[in-house]
PDB file with SEQRES, HELIX, SHEET and CRYST1 records, atoms N, CA, C and O in Angstrom:
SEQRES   1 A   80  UNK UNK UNK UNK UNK UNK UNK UNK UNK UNK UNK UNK UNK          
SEQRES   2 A   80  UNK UNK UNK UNK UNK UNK UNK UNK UNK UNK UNK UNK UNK          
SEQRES   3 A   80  UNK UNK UNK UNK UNK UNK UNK UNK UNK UNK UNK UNK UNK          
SEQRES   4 A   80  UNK UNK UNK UNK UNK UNK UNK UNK UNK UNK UNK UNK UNK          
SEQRES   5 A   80  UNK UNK UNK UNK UNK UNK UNK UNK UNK UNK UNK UNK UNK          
SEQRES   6 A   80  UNK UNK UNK UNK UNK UNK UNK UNK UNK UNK UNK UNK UNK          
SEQRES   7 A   80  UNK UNK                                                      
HELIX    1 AA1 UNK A    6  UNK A    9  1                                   4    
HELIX    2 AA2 UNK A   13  UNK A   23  1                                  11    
HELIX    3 AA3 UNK A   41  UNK A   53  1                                  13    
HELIX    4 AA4 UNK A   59  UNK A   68  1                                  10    
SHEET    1 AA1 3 UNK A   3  UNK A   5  0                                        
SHEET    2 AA1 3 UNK A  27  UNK A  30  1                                        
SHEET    3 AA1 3 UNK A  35  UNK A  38 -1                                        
CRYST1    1.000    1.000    1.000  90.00  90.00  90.00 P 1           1          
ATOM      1  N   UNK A   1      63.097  28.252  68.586  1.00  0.00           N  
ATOM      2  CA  UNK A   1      63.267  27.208  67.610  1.00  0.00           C  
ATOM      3  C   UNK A   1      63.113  25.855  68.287  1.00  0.00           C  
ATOM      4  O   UNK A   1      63.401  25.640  69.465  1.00  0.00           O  
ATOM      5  N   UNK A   2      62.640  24.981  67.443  1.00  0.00           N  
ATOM      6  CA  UNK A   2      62.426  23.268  68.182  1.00  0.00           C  
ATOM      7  C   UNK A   2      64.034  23.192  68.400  1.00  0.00           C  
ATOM      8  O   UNK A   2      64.929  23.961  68.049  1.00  0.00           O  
ATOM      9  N   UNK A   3      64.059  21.716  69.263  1.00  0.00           N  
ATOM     10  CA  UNK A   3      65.083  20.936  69.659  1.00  0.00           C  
ATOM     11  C   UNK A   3      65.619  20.670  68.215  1.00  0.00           C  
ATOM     12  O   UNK A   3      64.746  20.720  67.349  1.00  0.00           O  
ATOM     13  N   UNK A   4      67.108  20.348  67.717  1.00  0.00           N  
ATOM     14  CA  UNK A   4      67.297  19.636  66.407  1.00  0.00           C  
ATOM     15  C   UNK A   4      68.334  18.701  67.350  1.00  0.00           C  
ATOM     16  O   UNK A   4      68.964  19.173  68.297  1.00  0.00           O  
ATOM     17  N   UNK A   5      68.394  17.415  66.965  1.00  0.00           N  
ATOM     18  CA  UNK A   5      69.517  16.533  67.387  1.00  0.00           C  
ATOM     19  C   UNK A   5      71.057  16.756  66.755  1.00  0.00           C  
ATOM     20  O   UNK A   5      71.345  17.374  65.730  1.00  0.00           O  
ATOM     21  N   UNK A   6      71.871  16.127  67.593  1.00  0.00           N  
ATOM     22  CA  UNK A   6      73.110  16.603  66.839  1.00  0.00           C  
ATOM     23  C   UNK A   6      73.169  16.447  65.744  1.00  0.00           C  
ATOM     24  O   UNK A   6      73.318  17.417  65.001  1.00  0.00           O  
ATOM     25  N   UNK A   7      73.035  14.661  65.062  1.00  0.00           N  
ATOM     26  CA  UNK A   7      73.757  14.390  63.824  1.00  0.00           C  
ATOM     27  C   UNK A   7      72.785  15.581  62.424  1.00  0.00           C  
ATOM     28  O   UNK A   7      73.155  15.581  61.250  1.00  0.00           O  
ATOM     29  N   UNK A   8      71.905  16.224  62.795  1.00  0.00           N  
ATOM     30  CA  UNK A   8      71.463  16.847  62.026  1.00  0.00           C  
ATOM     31  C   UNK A   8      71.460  18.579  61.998  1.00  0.00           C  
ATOM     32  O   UNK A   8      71.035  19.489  61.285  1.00  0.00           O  
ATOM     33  N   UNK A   9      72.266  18.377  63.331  1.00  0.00           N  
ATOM     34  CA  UNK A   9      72.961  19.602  63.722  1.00  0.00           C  
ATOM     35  C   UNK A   9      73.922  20.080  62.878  1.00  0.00           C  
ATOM     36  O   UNK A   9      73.998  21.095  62.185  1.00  0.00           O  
ATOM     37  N   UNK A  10      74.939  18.760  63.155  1.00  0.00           N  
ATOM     38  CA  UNK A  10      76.311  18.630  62.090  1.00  0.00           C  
ATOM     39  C   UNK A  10      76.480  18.559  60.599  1.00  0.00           C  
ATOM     40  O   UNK A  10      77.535  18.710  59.983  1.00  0.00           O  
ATOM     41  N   UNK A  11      74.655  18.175  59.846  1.00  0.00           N  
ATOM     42  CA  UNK A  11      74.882  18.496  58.636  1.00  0.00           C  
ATOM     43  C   UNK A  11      74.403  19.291  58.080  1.00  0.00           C  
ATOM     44  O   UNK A  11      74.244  19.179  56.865  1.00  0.00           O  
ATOM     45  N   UNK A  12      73.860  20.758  58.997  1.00  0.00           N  
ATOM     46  CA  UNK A  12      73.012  21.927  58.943  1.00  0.00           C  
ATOM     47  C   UNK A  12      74.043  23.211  60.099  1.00  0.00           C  
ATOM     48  O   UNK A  12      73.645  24.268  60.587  1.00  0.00           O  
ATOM     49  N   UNK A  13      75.382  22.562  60.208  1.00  0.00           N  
ATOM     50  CA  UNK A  13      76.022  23.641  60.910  1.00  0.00           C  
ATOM     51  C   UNK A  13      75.929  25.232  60.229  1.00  0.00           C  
ATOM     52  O   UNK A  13      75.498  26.208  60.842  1.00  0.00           O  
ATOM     53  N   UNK A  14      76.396  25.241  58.939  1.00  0.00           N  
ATOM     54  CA  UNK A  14      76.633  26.369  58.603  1.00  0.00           C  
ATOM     55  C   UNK A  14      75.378  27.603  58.738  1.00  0.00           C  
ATOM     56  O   UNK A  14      75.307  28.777  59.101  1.00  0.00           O  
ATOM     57  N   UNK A  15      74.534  26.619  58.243  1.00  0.00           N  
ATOM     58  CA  UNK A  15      72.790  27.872  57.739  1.00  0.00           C  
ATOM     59  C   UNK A  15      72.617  27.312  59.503  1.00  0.00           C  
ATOM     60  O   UNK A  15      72.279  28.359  60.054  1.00  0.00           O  
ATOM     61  N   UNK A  16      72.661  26.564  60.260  1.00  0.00           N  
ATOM     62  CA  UNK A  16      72.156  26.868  61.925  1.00  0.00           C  
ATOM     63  C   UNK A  16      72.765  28.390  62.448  1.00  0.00           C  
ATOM     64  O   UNK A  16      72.060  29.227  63.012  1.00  0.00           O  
ATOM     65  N   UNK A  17      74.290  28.575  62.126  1.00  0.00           N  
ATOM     66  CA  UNK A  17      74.988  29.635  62.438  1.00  0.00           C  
ATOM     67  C   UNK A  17      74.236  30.907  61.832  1.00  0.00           C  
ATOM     68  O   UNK A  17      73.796  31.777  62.583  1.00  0.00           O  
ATOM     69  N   UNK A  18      74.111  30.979  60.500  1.00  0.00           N  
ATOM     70  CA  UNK A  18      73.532  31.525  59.648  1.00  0.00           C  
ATOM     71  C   UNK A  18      72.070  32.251  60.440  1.00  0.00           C  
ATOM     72  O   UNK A  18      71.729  33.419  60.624  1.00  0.00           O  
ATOM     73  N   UNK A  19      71.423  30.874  60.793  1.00  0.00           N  
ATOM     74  CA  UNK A  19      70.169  31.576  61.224  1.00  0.00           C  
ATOM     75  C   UNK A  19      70.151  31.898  62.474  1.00  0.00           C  
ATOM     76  O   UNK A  19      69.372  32.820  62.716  1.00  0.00           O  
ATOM     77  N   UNK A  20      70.937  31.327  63.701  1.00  0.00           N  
ATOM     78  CA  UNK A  20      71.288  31.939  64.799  1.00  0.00           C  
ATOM     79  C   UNK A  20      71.606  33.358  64.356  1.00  0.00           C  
ATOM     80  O   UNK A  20      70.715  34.194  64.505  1.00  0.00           O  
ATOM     81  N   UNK A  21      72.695  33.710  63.862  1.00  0.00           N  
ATOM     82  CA  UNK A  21      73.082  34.845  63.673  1.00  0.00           C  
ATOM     83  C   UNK A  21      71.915  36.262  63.270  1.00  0.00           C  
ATOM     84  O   UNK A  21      72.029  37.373  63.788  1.00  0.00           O  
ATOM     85  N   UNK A  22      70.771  35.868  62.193  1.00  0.00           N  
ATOM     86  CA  UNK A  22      70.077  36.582  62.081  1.00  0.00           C  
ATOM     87  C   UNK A  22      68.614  36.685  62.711  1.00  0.00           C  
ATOM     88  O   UNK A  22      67.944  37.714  62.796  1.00  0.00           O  
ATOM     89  N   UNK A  23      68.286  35.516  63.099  1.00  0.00           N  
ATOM     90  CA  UNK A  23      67.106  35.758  63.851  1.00  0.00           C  
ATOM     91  C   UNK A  23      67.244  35.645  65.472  1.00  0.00           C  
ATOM     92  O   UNK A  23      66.312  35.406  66.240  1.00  0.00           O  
ATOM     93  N   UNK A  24      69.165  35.958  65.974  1.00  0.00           N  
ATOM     94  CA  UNK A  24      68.871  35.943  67.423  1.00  0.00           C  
ATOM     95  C   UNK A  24      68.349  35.105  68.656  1.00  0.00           C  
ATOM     96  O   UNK A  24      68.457  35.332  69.861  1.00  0.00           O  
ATOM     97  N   UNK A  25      67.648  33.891  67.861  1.00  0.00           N  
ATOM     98  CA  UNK A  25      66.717  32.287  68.293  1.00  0.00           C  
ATOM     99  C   UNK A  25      67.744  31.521  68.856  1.00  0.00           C  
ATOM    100  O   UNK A  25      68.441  30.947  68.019  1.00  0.00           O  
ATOM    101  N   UNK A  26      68.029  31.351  69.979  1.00  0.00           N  
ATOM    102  CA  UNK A  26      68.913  30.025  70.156  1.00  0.00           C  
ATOM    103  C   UNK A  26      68.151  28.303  69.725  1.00  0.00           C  
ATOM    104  O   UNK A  26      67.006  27.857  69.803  1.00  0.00           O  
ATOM    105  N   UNK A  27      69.234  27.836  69.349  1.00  0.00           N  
ATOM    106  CA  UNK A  27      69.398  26.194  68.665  1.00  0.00           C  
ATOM    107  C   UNK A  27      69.383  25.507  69.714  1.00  0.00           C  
ATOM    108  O   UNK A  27      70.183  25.876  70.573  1.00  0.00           O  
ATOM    109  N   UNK A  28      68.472  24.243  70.056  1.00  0.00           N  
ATOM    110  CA  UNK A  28      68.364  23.593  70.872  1.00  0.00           C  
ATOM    111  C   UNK A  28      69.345  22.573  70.259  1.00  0.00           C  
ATOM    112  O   UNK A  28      69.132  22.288  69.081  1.00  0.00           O  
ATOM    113  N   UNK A  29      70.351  21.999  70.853  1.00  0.00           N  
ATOM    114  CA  UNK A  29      71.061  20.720  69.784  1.00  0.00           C  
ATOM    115  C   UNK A  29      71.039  19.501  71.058  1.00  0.00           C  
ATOM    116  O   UNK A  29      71.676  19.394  72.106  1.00  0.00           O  
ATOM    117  N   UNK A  30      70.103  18.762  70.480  1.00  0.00           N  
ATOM    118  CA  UNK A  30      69.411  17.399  71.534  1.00  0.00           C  
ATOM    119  C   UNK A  30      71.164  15.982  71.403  1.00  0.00           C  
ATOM    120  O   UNK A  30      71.516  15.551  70.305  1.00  0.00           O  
ATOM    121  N   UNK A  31      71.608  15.738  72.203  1.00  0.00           N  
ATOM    122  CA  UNK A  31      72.301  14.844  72.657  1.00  0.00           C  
ATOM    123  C   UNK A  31      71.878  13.307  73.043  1.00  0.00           C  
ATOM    124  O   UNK A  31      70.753  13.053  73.473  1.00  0.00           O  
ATOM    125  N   UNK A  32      72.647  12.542  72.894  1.00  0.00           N  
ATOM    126  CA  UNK A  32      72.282  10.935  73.640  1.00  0.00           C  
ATOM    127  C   UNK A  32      72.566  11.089  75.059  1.00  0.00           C  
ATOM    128  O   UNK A  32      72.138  10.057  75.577  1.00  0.00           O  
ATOM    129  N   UNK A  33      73.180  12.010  76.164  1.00  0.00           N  
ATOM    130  CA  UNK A  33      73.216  12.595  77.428  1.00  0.00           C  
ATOM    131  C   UNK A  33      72.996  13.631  77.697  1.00  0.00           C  
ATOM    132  O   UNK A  33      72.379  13.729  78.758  1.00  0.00           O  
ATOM    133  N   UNK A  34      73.344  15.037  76.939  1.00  0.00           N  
ATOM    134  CA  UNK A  34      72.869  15.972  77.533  1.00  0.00           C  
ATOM    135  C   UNK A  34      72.342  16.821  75.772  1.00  0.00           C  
ATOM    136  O   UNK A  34      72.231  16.230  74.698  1.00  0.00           O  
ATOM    137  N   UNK A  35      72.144  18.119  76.010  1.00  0.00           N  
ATOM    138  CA  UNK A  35      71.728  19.025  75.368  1.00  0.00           C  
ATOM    139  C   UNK A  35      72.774  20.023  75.364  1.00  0.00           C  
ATOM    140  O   UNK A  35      73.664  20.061  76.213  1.00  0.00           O  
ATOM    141  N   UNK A  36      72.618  21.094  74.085  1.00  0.00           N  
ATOM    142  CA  UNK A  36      73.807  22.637  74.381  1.00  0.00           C  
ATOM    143  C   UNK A  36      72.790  23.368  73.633  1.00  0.00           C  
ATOM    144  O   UNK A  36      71.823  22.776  73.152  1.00  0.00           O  
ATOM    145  N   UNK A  37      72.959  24.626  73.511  1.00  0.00           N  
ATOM    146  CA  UNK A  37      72.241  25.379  72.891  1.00  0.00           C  
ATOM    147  C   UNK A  37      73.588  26.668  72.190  1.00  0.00           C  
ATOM    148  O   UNK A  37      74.609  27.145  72.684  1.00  0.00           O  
ATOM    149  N   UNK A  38      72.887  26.836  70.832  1.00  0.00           N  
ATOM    150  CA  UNK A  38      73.567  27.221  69.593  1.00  0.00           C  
ATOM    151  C   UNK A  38      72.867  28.383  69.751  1.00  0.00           C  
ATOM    152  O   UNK A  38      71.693  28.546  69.417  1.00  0.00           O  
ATOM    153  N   UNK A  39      73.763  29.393  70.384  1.00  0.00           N  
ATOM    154  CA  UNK A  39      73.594  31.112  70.331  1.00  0.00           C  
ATOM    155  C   UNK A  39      74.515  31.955  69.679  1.00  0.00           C  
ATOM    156  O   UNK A  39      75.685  31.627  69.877  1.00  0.00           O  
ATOM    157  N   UNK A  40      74.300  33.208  68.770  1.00  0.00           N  
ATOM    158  CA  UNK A  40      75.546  34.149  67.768  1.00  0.00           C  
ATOM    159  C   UNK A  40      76.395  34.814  68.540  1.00  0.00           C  
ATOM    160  O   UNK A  40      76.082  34.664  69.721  1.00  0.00           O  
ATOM    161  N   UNK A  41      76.905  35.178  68.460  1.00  0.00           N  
ATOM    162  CA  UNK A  41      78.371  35.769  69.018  1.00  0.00           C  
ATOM    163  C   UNK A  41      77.953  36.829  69.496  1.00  0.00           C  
ATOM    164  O   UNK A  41      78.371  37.064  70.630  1.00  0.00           O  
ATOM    165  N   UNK A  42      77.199  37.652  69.002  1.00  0.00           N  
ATOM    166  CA  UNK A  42      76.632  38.642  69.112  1.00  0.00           C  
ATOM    167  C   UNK A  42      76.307  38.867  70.152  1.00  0.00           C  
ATOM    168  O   UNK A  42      76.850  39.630  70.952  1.00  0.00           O  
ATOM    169  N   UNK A  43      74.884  37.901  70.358  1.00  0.00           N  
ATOM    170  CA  UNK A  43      74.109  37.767  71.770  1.00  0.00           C  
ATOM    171  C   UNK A  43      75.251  37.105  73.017  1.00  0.00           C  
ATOM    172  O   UNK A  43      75.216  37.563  74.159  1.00  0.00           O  
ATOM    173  N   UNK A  44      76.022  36.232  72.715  1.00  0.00           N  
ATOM    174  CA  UNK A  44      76.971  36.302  73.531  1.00  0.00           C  
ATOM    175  C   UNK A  44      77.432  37.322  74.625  1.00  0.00           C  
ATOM    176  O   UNK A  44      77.419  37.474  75.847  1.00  0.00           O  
ATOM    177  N   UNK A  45      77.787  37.844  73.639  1.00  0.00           N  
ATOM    178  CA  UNK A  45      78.370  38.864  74.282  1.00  0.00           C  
ATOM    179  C   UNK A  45      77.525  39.734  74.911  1.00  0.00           C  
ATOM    180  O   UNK A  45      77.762  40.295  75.981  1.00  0.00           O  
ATOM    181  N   UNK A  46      76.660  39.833  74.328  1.00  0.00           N  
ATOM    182  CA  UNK A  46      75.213  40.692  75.119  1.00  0.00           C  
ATOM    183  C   UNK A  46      75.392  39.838  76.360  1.00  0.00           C  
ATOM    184  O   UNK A  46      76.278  40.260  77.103  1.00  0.00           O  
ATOM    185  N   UNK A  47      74.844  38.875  76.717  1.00  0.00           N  
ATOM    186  CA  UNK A  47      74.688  38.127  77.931  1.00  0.00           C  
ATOM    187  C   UNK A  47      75.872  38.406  79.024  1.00  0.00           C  
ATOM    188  O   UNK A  47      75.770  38.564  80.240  1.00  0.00           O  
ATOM    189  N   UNK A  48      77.131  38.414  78.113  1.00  0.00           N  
ATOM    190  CA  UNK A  48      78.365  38.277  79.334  1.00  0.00           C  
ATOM    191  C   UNK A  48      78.343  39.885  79.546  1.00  0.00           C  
ATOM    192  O   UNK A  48      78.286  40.252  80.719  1.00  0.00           O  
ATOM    193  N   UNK A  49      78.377  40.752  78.674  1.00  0.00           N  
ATOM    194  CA  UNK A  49      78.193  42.340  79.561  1.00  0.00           C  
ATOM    195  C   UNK A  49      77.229  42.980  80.466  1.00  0.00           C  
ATOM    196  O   UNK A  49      77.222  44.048  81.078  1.00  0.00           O  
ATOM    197  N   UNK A  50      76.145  41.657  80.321  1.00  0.00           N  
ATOM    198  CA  UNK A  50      74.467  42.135  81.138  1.00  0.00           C  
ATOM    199  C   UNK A  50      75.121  41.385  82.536  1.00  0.00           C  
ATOM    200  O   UNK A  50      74.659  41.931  83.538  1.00  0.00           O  
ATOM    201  N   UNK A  51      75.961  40.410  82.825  1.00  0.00           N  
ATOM    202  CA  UNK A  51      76.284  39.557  83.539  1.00  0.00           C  
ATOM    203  C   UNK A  51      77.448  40.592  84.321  1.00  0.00           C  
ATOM    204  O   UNK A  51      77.489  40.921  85.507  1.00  0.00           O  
ATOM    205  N   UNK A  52      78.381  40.973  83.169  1.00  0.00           N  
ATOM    206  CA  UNK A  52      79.509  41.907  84.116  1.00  0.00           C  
ATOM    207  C   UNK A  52      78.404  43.351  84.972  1.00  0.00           C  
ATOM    208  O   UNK A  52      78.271  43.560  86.178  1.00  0.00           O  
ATOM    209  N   UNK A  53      77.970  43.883  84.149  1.00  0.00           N  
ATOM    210  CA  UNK A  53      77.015  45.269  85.245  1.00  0.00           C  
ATOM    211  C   UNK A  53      76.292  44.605  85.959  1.00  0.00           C  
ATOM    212  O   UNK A  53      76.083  45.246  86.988  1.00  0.00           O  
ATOM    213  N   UNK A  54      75.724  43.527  85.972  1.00  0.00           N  
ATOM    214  CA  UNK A  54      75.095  43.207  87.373  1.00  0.00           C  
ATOM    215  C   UNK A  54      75.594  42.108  88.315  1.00  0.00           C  
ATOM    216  O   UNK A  54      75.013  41.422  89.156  1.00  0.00           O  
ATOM    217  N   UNK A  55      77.533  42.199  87.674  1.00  0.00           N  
ATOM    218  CA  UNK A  55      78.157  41.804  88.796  1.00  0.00           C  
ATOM    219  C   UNK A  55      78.916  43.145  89.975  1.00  0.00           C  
ATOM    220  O   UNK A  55      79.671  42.916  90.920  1.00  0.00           O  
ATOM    221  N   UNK A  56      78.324  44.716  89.439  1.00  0.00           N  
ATOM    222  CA  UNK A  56      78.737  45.834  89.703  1.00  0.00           C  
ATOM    223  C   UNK A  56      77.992  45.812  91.367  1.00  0.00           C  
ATOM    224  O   UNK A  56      76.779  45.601  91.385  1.00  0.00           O  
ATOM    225  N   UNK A  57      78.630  46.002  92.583  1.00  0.00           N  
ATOM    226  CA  UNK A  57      77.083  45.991  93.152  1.00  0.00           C  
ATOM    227  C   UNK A  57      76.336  47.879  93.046  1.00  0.00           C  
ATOM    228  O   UNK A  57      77.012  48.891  92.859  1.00  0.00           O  
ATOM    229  N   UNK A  58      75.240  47.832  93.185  1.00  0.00           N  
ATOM    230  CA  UNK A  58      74.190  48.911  93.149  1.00  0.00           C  
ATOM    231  C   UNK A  58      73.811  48.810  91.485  1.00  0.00           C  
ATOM    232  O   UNK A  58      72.698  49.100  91.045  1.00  0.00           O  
ATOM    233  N   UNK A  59      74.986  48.327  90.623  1.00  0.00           N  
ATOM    234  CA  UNK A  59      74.572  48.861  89.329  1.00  0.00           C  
ATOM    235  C   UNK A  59      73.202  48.484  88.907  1.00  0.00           C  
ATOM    236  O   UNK A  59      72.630  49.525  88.584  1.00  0.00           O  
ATOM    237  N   UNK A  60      72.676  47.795  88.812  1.00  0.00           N  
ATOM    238  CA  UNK A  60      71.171  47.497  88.916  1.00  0.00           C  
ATOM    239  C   UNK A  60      70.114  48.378  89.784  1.00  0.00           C  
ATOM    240  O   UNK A  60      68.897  48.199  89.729  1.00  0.00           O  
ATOM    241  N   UNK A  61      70.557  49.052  90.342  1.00  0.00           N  
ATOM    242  CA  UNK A  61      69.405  50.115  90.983  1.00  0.00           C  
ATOM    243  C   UNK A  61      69.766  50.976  89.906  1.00  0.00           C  
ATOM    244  O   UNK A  61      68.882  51.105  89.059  1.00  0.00           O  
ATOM    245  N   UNK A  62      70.960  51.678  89.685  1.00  0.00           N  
ATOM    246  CA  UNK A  62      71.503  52.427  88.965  1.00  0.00           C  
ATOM    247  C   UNK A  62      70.994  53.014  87.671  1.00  0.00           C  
ATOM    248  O   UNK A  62      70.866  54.170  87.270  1.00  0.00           O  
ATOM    249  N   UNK A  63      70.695  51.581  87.049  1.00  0.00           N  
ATOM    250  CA  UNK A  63      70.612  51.469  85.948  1.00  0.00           C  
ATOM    251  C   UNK A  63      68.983  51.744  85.997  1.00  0.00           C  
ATOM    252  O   UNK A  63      68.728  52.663  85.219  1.00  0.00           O  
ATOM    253  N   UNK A  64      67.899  51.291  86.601  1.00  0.00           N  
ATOM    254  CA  UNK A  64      66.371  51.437  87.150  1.00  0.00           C  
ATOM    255  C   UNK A  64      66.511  53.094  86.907  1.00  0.00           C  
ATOM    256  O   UNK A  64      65.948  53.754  86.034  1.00  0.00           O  
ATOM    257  N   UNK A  65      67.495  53.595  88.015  1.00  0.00           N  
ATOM    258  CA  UNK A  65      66.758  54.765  88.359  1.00  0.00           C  
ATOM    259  C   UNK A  65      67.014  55.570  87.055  1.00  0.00           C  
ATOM    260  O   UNK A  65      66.246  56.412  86.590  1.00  0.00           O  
ATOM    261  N   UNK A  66      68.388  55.131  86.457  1.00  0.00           N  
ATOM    262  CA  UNK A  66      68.077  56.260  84.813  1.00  0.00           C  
ATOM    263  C   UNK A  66      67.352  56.292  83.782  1.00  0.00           C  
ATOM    264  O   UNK A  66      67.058  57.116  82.917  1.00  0.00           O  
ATOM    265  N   UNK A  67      67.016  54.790  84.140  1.00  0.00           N  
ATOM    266  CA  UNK A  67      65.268  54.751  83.496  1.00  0.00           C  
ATOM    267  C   UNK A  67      64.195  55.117  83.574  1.00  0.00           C  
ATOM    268  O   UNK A  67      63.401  55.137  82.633  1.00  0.00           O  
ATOM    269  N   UNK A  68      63.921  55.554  84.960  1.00  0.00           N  
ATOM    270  CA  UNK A  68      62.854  55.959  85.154  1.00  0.00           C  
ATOM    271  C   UNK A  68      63.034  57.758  85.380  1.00  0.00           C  
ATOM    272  O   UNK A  68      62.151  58.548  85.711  1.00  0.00           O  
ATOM    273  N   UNK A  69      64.159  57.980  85.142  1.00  0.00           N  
ATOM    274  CA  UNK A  69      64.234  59.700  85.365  1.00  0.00           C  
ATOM    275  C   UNK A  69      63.793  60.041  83.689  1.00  0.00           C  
ATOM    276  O   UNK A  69      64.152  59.505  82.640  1.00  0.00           O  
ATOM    277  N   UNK A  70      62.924  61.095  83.952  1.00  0.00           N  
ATOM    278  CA  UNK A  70      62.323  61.655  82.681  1.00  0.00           C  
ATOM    279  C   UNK A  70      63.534  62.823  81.663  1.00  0.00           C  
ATOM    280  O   UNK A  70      64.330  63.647  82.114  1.00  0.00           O  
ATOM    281  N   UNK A  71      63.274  62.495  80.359  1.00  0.00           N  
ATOM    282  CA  UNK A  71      64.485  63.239  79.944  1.00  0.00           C  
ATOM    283  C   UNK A  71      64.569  64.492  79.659  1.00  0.00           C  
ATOM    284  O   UNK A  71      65.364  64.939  78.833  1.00  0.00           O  
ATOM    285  N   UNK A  72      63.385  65.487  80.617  1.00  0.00           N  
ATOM    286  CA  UNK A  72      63.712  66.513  80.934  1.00  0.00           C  
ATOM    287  C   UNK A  72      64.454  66.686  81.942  1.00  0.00           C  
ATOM    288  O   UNK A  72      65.154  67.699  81.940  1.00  0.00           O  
ATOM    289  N   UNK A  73      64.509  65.971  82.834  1.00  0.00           N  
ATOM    290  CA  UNK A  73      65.138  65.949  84.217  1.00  0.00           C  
ATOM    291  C   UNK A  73      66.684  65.468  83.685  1.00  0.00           C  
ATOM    292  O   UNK A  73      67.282  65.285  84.745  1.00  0.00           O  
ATOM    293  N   UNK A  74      67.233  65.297  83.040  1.00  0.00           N  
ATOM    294  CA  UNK A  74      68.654  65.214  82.278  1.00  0.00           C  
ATOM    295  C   UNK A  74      69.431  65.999  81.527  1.00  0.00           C  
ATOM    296  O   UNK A  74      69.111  66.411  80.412  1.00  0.00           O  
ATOM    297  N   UNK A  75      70.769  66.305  82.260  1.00  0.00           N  
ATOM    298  CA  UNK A  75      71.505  67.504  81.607  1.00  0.00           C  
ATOM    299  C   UNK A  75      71.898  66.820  80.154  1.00  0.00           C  
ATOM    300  O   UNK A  75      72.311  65.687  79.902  1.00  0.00           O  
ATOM    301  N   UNK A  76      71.605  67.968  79.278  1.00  0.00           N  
ATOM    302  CA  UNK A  76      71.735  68.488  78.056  1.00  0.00           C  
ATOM    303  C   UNK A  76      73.527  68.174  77.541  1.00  0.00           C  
ATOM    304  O   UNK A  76      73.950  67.623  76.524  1.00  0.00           O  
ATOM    305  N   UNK A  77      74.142  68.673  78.506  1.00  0.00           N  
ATOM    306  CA  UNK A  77      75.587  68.243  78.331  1.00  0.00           C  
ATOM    307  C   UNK A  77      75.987  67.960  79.342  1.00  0.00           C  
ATOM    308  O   UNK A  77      75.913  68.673  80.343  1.00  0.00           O  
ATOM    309  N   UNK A  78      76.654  66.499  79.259  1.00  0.00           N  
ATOM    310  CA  UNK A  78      77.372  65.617  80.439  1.00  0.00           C  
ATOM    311  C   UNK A  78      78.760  66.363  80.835  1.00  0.00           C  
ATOM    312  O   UNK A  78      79.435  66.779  79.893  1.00  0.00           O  
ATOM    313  N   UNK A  79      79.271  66.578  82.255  1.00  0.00           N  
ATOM    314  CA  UNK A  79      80.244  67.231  82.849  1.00  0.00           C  
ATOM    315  C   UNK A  79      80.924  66.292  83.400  1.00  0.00           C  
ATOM    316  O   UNK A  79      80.505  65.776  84.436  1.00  0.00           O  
ATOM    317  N   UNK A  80      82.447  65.768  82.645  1.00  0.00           N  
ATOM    318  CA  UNK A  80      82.828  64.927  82.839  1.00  0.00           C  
ATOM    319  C   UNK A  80      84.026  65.271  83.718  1.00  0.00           C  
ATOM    320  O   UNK A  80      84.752  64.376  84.151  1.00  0.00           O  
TER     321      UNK A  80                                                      
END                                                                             
């Protein structure tokens, strides 16, 4: 999505949330010093759990190699 400035941020809060929320797009919201960006709760949280496993160390190989193992090569029932 383009940059929107605040004061037009503030009178388009609700449908910004609205459309964050459904199209997933972060909101550029332009400042007289800086900038923030308007992301859903949703993706939030996506970001901070992608952030906690690859604060795991190895988990990032981890995670590669169960990707690339074929899902014949995967037991049928997990032995916990």
């Amino acid at each position: 999505m383009l940059p929107i400035n605040a004061s037009e941020a503030q009178t388009k809060l609700y449908d910004l949330i609205d459309e964050t929320a459904v199209s997933h797009k972060p909101v550029i919201i332009t400042g007289k010093n800086s900038n923030a960006v308007l992301i859903s709760e949703e993706d939030w949280v996506s970001v901070q759990e992608t952030l906690y496993l690859l604060s795991i160390p190895n988990m990032r190989e981890s995670i590669r190699e169960g990707l690339d193992t074929p899902l014949t090569e995967c037991e049928k029932e997990i032995e916990w």
